[in-house]
C-alpha positions as a printed Julia matrix, in Angstrom:
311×3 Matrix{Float64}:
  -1.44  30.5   57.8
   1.49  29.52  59.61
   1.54  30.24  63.41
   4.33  31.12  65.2
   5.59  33.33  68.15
   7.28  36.15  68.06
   9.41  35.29  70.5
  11.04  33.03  68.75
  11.26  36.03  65.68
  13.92  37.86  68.34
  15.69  34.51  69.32
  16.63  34.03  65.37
  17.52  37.72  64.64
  19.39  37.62  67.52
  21.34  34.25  66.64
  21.81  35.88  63.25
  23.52  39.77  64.77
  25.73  36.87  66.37
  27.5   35.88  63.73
  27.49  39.09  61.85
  28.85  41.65  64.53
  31.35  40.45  67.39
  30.18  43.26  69.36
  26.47  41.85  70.24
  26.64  40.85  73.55
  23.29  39.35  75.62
  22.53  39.54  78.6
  19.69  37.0   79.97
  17.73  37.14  83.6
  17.48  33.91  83.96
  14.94  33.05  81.17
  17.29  32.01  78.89
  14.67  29.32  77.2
  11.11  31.55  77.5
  13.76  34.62  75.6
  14.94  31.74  73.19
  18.48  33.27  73.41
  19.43  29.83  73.51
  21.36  29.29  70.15
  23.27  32.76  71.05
  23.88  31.54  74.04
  25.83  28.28  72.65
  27.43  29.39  69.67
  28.78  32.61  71.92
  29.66  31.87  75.43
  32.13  34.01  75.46
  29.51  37.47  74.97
  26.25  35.53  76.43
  25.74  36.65  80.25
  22.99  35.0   82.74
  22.78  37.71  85.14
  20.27  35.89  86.99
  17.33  37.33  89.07
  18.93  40.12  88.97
  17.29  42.82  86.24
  18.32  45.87  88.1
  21.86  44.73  87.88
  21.01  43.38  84.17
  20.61  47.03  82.77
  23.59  48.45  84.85
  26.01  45.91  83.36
  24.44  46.77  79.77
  24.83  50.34  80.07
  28.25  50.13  81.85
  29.14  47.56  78.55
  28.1   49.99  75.92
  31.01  52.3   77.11
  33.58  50.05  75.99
  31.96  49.52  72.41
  29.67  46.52  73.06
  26.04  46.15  71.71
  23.99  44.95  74.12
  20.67  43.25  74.14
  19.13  42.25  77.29
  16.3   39.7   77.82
  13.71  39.0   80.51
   9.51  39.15  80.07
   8.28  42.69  79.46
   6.97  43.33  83.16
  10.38  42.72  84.39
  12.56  44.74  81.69
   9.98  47.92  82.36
   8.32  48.04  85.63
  11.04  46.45  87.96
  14.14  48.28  86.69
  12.09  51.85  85.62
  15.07  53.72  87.55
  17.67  52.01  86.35
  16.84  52.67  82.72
  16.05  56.14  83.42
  18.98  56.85  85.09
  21.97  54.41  83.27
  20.45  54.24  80.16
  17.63  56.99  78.75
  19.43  60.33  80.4
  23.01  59.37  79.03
  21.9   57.81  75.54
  23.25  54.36  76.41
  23.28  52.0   73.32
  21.21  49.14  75.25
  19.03  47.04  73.52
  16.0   46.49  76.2
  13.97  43.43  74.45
  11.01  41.79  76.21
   8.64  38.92  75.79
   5.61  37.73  77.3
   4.03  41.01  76.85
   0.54  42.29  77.45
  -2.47  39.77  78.08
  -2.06  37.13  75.78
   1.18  36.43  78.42
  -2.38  34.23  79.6
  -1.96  31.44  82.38
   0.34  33.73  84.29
  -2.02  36.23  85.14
  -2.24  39.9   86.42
   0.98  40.43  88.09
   3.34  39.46  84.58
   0.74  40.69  81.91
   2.39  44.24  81.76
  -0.32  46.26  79.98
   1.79  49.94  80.59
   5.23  49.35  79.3
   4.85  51.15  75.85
   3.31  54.02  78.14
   6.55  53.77  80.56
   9.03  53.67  78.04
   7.75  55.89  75.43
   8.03  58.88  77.78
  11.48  58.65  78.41
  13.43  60.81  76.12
  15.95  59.45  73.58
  13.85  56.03  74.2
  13.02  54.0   70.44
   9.93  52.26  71.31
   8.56  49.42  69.19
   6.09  46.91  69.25
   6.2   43.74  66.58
   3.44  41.8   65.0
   4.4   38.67  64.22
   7.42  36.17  63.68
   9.17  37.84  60.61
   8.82  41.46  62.15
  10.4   40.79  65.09
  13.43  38.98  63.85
  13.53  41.81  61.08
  13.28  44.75  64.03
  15.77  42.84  66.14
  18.02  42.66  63.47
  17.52  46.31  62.85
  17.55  47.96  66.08
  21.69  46.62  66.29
  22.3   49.24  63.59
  20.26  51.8   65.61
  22.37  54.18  68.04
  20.56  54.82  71.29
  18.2   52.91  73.82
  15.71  50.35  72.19
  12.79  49.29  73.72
  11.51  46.03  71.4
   8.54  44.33  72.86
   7.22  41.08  71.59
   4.73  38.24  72.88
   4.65  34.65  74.1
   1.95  32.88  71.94
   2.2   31.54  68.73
   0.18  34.26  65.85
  -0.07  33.91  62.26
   3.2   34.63  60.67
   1.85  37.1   57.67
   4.46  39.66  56.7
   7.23  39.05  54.52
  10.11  37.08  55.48
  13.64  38.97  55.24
  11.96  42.02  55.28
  13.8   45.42  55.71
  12.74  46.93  58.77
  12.36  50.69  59.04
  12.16  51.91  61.98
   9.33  54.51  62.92
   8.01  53.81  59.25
   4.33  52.2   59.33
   3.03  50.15  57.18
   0.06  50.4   55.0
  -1.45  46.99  54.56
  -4.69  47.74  52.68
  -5.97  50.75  50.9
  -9.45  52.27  51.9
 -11.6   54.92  51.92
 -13.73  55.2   54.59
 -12.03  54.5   58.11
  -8.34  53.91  59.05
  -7.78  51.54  61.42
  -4.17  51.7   63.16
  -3.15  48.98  65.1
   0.21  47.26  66.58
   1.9   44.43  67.75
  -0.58  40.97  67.96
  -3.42  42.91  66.63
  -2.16  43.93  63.51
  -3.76  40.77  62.48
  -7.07  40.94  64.17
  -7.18  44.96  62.14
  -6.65  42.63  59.12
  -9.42  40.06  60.04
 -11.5   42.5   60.98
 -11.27  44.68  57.57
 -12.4   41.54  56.18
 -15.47  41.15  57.88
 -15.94  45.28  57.14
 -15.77  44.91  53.59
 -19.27  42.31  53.43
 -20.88  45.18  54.58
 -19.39  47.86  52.02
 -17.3   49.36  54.32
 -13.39  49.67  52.96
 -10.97  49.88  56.13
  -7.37  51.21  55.66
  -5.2   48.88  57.68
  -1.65  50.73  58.64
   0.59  48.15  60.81
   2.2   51.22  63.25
   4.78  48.66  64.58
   6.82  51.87  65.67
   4.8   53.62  68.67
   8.41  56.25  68.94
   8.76  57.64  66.81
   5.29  57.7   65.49
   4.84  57.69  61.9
   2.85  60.84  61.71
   2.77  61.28  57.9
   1.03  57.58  56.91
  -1.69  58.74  59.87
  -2.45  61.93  58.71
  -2.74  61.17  55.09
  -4.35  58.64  55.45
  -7.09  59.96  57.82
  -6.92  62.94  55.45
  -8.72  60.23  53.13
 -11.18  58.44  55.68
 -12.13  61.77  58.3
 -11.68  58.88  60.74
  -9.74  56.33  62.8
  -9.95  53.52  65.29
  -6.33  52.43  67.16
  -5.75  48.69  68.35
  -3.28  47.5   70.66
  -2.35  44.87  73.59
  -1.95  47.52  76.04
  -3.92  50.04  78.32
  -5.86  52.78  76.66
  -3.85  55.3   78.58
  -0.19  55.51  77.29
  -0.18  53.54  74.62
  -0.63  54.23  70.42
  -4.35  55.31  71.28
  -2.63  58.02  73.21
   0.16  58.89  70.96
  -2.25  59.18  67.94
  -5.18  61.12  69.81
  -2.29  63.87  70.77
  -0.97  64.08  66.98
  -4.75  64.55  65.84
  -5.36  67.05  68.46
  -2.51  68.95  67.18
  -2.41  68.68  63.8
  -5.92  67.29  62.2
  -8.85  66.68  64.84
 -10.93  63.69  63.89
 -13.33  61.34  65.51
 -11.07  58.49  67.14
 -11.97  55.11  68.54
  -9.41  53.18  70.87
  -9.42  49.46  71.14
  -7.12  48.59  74.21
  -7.26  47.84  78.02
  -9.46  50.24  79.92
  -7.81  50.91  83.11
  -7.92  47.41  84.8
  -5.46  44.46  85.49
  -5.45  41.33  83.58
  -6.22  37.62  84.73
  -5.47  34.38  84.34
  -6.87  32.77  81.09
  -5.55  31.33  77.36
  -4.4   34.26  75.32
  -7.87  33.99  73.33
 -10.29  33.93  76.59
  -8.32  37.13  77.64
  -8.52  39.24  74.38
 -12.43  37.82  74.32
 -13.31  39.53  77.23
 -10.81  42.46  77.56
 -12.33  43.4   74.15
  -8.88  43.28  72.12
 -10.03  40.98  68.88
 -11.69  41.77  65.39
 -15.09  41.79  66.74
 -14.48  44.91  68.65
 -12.23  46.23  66.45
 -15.42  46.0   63.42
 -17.51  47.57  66.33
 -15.11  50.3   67.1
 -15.01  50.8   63.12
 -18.7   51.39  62.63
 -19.3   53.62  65.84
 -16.55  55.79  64.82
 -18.27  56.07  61.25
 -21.49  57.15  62.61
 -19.75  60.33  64.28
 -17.97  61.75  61.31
């Protein structure tokens, strides 16, 4: 399996929009290399922008740019494009529908050596409660340069969050991306399992080590947290009578959330989350900190069979 990060995924789609559309412009705060907006940067000079350490002033200049016709993506890691400039993209950008393109890396815990105060863990919670606010969350390499790609043709505020570390590179290159359409990756009959962003893979590993013990997991990739895809949940746990949710972000506010409200509403069913309980990260490799934070196929195969035993 190749391995590769998704980072990268936005830094191609992004180089590609370049050449397609004259009206993508970028706007960098001074991570220019970590965003990999690199190539944009030197094939466009002329609609590349290093704002600096200056992400407040980042998302003003995007929204103000969007009035004269220009697309515009901005880059900096996830804690930085969410929790430092909350106001500004309530105020410039959510309330008047600004076309800005908020995209940000080094997201959740596998951010690793860095530790607690960049491994953003609430963004998808901050952002998808802001109205007129897309919110997604890619999965690996191909996904995010698809979704990048994708979100250009979009009208409104994006929110497109991605990671640092290389992950296996599994869905289908030049891929059409839908956006707020999931994606069933395996059929099954006896619990769902819903998961985004890096551990769509570990709900695929971990259906794997299901099935040796007769158990058939349905594996949806919900790479779209908002809009949710509420038809490919509900049928499917129509099928299974229950589901288990995986994600790189805190229980509280994230796709756990969003899918516990749409079964409250509209099909109650026993629900397992696997996802950040209400605590800051650490330093640590990506793998240490998804070991003991409880984010990989182990507890997603453990989360799987104590949601089986309540149905």
């Amino acid at each position: 399996m190749e391995m590769k990060d998704t980072r990268s995924g936005f830094g191609a789609g992004l180089t590609e929009l370049g050449k397609k559309n004259k009206d993508i412009v970028a706007l960098c705060a001074d991570l220019t290399g970590s965003l990999k907006m690199n190539d944009f940067k030197n094939n466009h000079p002329d609609r590349f922008f290093q704002i600096g350490i200056a992400e407040a002033n980042m998302i003003g200049i995007a929204a103000g740019m969007t009035i004269g016709g220009k697309i515009p993506f901005t880059g900096t890691f996830a804690n930085f494009s969410t929790s430092r400039v909350y106001d500004q993209i309530r105020q410039s950008v959510a309330y008047s529908k600004k076309n800005v393109k908020i995209c940000a890396s080094h997201a959740g815990l596998t951010l690793g050596e860095d530790g607690a105060t960049h491994q953003v863990l609430e963004d998808i919670g901050m952002m998808k409660m802001l109205p007129h606010m897309t919110v997604i969350n890619t999965c690996d390499y191909n996904q995010t340069k698809a979704a990048t790609i994708a979100i250009a043709d979009h009208f409104g505020p994006v929110y497109l969050r991605f990671g640092r570390p290389k992950v296996p590179n599994f869905t289908l290159e030049n891929q059409k991306f839908e956006i707020g359409k999931g994606i069933k990756i395996n059929e099954g009959k006896d619990v769902t399992i819903v998961a985004t962003g890096h551990l769509v893979w570990e709900a695929i590993e971990a259906s794997k080590e299901l099935e040796k013990i007769d158990i058939c997991a349905e594996v949806i990739n919900i790479h779209t947290i908002k809009p949710l895809d509420k038809n490919i949940i509900i049928n499917s746990v129509s099928k299974t009578k229950c589901i288990v949710t995986a994600e790189e972000h805190m229980l509280n506010g994230g796709l756990g959330d969003s899918v516990a409200q749409l079964l409250s509403r509209e099909m109650p069913a026993p629900l397992e989350m696997v996802g950040v309980n209400d605590t800051f990260g650490e330093s640590g490799t990506p793998r240490q900190l998804m070991e003991k934070y409880g984010l990989t196929s182990i507890d997603i195969v453990k989360a799987s069979k104590k949601v089986l035993s309540r149905k």
